[in-house]
ROBAKE-393142 format. One record per residue (C-alpha): residue in one letter; x, y, z; residue number from 1. Coordinates in Angstrom, 2 decimals. Example, Ala and Ser with C-alpha at 12.3 -4.5 7.8 and 13.67 -1.06 7.14 Angstrom:
BEGIN
 residuo      c1      c2      c3 num
       a   12.30   -4.50    7.80   1
       s   13.67   -1.06    7.14   2
***
This chain:
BEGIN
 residuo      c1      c2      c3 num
       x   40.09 -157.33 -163.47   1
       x   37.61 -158.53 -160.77   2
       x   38.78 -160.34 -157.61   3
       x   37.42 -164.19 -159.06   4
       x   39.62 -163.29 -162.38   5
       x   42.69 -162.39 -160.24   6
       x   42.19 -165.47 -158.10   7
       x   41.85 -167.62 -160.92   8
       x   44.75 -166.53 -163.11   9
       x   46.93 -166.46 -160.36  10
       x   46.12 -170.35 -159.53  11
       x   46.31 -171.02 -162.76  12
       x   50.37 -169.73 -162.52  13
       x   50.98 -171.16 -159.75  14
       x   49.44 -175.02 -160.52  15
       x   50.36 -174.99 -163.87  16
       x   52.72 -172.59 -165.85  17
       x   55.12 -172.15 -162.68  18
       x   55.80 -176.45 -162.96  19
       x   55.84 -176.10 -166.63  20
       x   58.22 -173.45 -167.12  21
       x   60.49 -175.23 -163.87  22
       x   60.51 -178.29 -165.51  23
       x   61.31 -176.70 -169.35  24
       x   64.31 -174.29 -167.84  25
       x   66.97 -176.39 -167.18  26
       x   68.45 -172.66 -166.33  27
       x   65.90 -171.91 -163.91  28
       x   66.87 -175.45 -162.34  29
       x   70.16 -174.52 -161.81  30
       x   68.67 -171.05 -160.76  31
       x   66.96 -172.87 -157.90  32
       x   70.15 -174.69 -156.71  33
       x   71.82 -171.95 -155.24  34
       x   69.63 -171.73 -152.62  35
       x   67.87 -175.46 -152.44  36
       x   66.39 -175.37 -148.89  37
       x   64.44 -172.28 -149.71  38
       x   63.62 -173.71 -153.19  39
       x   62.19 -176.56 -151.69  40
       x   59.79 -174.56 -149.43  41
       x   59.21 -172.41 -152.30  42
       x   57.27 -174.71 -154.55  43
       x   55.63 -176.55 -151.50  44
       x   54.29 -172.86 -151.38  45
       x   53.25 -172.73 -154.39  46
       x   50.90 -176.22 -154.00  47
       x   49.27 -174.48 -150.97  48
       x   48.96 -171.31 -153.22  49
       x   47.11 -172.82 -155.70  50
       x   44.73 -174.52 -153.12  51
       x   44.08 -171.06 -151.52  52
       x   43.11 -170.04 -154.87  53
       x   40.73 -172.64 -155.29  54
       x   39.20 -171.84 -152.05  55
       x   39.13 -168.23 -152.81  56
       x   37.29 -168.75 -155.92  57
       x   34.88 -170.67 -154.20  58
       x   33.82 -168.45 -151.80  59
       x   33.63 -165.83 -154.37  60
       x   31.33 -167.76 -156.18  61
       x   29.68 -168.84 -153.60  62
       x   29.20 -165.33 -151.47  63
       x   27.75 -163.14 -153.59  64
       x   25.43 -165.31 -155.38  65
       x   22.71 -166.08 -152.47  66
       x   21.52 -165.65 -148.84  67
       x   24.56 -166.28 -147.47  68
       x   26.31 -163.15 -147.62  69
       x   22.99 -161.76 -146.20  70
       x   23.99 -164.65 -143.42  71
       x   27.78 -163.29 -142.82  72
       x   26.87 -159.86 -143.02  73
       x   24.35 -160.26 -139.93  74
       x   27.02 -162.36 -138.01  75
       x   29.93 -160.09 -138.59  76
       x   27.67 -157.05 -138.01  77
       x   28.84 -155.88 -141.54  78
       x   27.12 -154.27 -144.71  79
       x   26.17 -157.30 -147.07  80
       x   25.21 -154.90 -149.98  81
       x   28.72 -153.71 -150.05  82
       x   30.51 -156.90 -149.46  83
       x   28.18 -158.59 -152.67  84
       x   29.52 -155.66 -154.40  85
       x   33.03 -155.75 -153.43  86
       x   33.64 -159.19 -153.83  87
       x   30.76 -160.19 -157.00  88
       x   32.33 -162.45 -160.04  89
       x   31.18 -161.11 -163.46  90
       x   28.11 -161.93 -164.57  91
       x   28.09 -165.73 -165.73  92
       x   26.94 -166.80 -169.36  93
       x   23.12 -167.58 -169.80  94
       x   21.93 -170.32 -168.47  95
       x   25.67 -170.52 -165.71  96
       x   24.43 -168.47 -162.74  97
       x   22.29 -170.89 -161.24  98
       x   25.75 -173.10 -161.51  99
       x   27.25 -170.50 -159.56 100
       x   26.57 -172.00 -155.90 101
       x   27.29 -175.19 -156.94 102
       x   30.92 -174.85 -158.64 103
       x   31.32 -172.46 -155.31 104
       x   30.63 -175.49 -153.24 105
       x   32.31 -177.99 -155.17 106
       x   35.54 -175.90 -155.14 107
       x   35.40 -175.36 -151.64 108
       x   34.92 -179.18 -151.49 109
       x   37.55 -180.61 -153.58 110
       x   40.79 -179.04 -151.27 111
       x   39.27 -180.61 -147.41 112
       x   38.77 -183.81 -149.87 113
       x   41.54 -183.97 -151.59 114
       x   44.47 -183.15 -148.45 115
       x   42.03 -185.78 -146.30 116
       x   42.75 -188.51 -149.26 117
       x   46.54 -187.14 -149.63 118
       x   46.91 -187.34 -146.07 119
       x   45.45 -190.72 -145.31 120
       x   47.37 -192.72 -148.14 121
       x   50.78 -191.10 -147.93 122
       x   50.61 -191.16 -144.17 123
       x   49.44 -195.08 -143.89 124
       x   52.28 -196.00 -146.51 125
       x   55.28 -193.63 -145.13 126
       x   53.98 -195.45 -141.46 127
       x   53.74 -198.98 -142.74 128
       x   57.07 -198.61 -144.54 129
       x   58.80 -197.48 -141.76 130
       x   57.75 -199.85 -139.27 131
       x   58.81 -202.61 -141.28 132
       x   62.42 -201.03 -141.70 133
       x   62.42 -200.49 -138.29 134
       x   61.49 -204.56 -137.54 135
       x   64.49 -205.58 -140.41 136
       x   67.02 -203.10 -138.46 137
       x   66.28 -204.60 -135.42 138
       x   67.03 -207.65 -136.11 139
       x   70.05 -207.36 -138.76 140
       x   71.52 -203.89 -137.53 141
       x   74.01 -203.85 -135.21 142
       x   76.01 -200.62 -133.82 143
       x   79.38 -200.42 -133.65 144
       x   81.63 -198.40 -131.34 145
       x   82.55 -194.78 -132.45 146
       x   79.45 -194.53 -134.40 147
       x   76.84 -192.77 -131.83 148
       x   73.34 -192.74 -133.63 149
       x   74.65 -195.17 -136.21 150
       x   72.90 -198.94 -137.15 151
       x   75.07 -200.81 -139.57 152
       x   73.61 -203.29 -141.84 153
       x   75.28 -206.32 -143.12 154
       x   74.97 -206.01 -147.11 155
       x   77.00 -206.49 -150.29 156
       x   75.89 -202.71 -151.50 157
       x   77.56 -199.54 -150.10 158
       x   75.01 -197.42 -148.62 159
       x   74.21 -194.78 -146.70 160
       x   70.67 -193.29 -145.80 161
       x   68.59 -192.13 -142.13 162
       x   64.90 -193.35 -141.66 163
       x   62.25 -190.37 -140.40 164
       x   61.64 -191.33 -136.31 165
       x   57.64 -191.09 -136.09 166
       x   56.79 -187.80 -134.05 167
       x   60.54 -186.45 -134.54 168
       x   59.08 -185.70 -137.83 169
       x   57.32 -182.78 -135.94 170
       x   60.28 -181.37 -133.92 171
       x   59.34 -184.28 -130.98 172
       x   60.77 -187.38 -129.88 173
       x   63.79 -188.71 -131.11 174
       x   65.31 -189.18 -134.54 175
       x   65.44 -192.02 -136.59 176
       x   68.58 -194.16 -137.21 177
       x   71.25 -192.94 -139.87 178
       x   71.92 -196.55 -141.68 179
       x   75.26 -197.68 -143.35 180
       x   76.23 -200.95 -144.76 181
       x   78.92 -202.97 -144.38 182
       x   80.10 -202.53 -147.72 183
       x   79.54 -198.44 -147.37 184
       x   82.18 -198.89 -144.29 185
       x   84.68 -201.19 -146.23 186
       x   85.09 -198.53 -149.00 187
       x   84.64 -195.17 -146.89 188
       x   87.72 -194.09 -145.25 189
       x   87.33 -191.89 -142.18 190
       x   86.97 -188.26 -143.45 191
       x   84.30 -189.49 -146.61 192
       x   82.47 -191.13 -144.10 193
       x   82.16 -188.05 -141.75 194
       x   81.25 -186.24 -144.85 195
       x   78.72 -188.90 -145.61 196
       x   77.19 -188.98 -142.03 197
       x   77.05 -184.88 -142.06 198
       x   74.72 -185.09 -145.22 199
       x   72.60 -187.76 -143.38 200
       x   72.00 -185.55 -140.21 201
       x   71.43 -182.55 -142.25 202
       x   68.39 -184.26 -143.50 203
       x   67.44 -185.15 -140.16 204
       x   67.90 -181.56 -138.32 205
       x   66.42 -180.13 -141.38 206
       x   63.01 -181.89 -140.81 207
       x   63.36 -183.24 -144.95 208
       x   61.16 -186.49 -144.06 209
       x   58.05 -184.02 -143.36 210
       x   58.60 -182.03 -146.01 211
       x   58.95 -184.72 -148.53 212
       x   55.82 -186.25 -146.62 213
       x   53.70 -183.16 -146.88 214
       x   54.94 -183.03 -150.77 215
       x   53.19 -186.69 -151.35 216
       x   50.52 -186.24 -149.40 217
       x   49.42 -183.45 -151.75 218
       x   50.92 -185.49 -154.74 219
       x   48.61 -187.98 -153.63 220
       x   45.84 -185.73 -152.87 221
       x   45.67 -184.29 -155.98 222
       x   47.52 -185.35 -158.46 223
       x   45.22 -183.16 -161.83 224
       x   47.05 -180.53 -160.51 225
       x   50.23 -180.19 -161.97 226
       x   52.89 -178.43 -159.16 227
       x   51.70 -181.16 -156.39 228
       x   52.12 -183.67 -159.67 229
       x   56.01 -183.12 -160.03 230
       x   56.83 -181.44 -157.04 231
       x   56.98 -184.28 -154.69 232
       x   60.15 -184.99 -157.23 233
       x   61.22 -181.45 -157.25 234
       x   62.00 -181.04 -153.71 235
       x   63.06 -184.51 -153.32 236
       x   65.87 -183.09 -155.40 237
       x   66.18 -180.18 -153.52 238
       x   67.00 -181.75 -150.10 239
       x   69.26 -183.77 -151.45 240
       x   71.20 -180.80 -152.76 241
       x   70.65 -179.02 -149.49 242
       x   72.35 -181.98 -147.15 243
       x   75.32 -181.69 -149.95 244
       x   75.42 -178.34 -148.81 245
       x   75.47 -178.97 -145.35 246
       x   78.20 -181.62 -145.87 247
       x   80.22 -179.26 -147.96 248
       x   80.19 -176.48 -144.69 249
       x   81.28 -179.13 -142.24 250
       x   84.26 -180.88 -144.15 251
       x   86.12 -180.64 -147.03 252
       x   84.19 -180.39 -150.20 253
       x   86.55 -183.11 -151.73 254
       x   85.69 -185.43 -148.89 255
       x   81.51 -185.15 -150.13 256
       x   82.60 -185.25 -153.80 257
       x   84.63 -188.18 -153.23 258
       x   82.16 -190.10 -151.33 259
       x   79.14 -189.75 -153.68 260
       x   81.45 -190.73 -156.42 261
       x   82.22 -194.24 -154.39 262
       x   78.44 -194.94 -153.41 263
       x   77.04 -193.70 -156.51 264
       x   79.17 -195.61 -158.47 265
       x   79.19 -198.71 -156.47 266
       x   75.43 -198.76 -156.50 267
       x   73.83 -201.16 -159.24 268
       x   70.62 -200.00 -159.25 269
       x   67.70 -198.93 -156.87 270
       x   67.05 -202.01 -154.06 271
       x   64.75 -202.37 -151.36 272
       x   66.49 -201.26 -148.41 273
       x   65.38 -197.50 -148.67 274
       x   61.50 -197.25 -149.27 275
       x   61.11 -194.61 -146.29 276
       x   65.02 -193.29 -146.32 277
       x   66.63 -190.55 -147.18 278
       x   70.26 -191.35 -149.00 279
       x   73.61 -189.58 -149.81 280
       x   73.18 -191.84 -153.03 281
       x   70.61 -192.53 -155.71 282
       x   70.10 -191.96 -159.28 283
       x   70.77 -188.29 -159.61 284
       x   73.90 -189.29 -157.61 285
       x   76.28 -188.15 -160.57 286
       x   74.43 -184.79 -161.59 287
       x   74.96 -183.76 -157.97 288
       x   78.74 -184.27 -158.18 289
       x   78.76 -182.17 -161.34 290
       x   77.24 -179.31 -159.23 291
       x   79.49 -179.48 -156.34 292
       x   82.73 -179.44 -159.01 293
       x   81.45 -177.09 -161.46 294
       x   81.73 -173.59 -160.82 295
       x   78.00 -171.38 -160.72 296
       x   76.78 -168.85 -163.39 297
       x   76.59 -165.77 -161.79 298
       x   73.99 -164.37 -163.92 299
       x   71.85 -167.42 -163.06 300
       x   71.20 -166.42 -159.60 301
       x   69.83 -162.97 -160.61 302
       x   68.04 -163.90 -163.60 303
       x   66.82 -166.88 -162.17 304
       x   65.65 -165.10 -158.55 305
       x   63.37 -162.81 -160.86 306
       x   62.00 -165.37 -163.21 307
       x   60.77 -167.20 -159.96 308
       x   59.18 -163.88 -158.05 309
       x   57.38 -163.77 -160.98 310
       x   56.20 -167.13 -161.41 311
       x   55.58 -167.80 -157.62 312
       x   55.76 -164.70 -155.70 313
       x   53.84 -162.64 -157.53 314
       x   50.51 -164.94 -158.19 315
       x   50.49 -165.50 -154.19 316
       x   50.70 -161.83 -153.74 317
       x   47.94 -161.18 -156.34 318
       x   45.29 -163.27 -155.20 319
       x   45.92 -162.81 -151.61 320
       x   45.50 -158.53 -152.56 321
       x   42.43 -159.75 -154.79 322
       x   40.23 -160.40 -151.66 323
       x   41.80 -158.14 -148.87 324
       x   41.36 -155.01 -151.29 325
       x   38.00 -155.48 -151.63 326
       x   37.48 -156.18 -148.49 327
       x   39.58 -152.65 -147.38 328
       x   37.07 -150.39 -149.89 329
       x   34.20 -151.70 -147.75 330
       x   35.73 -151.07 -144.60 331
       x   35.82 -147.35 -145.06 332
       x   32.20 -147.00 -145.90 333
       x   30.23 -145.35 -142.68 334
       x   27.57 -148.30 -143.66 335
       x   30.04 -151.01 -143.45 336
       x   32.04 -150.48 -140.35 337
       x   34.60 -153.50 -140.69 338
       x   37.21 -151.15 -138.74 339
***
């Protein structure tokens, strides 16, 4: 199989069938949520994959089909008769090679484009939201003693949720408030709130607010492509599950189960106090409490640790190899010395 099929296929597994087959699996789900931090990371992975692949494919089209390899072979004091050979597509239907430069290009094209767009829209809307909760908690939040880090809002609806702090995002500056209503105090007692508060910060050490902004940027970016389509949901999922996790090692997992059960439960619906935040509650509120007080399949975490090497691992392995092994053969010719 040349290099450009290799490429190709293994985009195609990692845009397409790898979402598919998550989202079909409810298995493979549950698979995933024994390890949901890593998870999360995983399928961000596999976004970036498939944009490496389309940038790999463009170059291969693009290389071997004009002066330019001529170009790079003079600059990197290399063999460009080899490289064409080493890293040439198949030949392309009548009346398709002339095509070739131009689908190289407009690959090469559509990734810069498309994590510029991403990038600009999620970035302007995640910084306009937050700088208008900021303005409401400063001038409705209060602190209250014993609470370090804390703002309390006045509001009938028990909730709990922390806001990303602008450059913190990036491991500088300071973090972001961790925000609890009145009504979130009033029904809380001391251990469920600790509990609750643990989950929050987990999000914050763990950096979740740039992950989940990276995830919509590319959502945003490019949203014909499948895995950044649904995983911006995906691994907002996944985080959640994570600060559970991190609550659970810290106090008692009672405490967390109880908790969710009294916000999720007291919560009528989604309001608009949370546009930017990330909260112990929300709509998949319940299914999380399920997990917490249902005991794992063991075979999932096997089966399920496969299935996904194969869906994700192995398709950035493959079209990674696709262009370095070329690029090895060449570099052991006495005409091309790459080494």
């Amino acid at each position: 199989m040349s290099p450009l099929a290799v490429v190709l296929v293994s985009g195609g597994v990692l845009g397409v069938a790898a979402p598919v087959a998550l989202g079909r699996m409810r298995w493979l789900e549950r698979a995933l949520e024994r390890a949901p931090q890593p998870a999360a990371w995983l399928l961000l992975t596999a976004t970036v994959g498939t944009l490496v692949a389309l940038l790999l494919a463009g170059l291969l089209l693009l290389v071997p089909s004009g002066g330019l390899a001529l170009d790079l072979a003079a600059l990197l004091r290399t063999c460009s008769m080899a490289l064409r050979r080493a890293l040439d597509a198949p030949t392309a239907p009548a009346g398709v090679g002339p095509l070739r430069p131009l689908l190289g290009l407009a690959l090469l094209a559509t990734v810069p484009g498309g994590l510029l767009v991403g990038a600009v829209v999620a970035g302007a809307r995640a910084w306009r939201a937050g700088r208008d909760h900021h303005e409401l908690l400063l001038v409705a939040g209060h602190t209250l003693p014993g609470l370090p880090g804390v703002t309390v809002l006045d509001h009938a609806v028990p909730l709990a949720y922390c806001l990303p702090g602008g450059l913190w995002l990036w491991g500088r500056g300071r973090p972001g408030p961790v925000v609890v209503t009145s009504a979130a105090l009033e029904r809380l007692d001391a251990t469920e709130l600790a509990a609750v508060l643990a989950h929050e910060r987990a999000h914050q050490t763990r950096r979740h607010h740039a992950l989940l902004l990276v995830a919509e940027a590319l959502r945003r970016g490019f949203p014909w492509l499948p895995a950044a389509r649904t995983g911006r949901a995906a691994i907002a999922r996944l985080v959640e599950l994570a600060a559970d996790d991190a609550a659970v090692a810290h106090h008692g997992r009672a405490d967390v189960v109880t908790a969710l059960a009294k916000l999720a439960l007291a919560t009528p619906g989604p309001i608009s106090l949370r546009p930017v935040g990330l909260a112990a509650s929300g709509p998949n509120a319940v299914e999380r409490i399920g997990r917490l007080t249902a005991p794992p399949a063991r075979w999932t975490r096997w089966i399920g640790a496969l299935l996904v090497a194969v869906l994700l691992v192995v398709p950035l392995a493959a079209e990674l190899g696709a262009v370095a092994a070329p690029l090895l053969s060449v570099a052991g010719t006495p005409i091309c010395p790459l080494t």
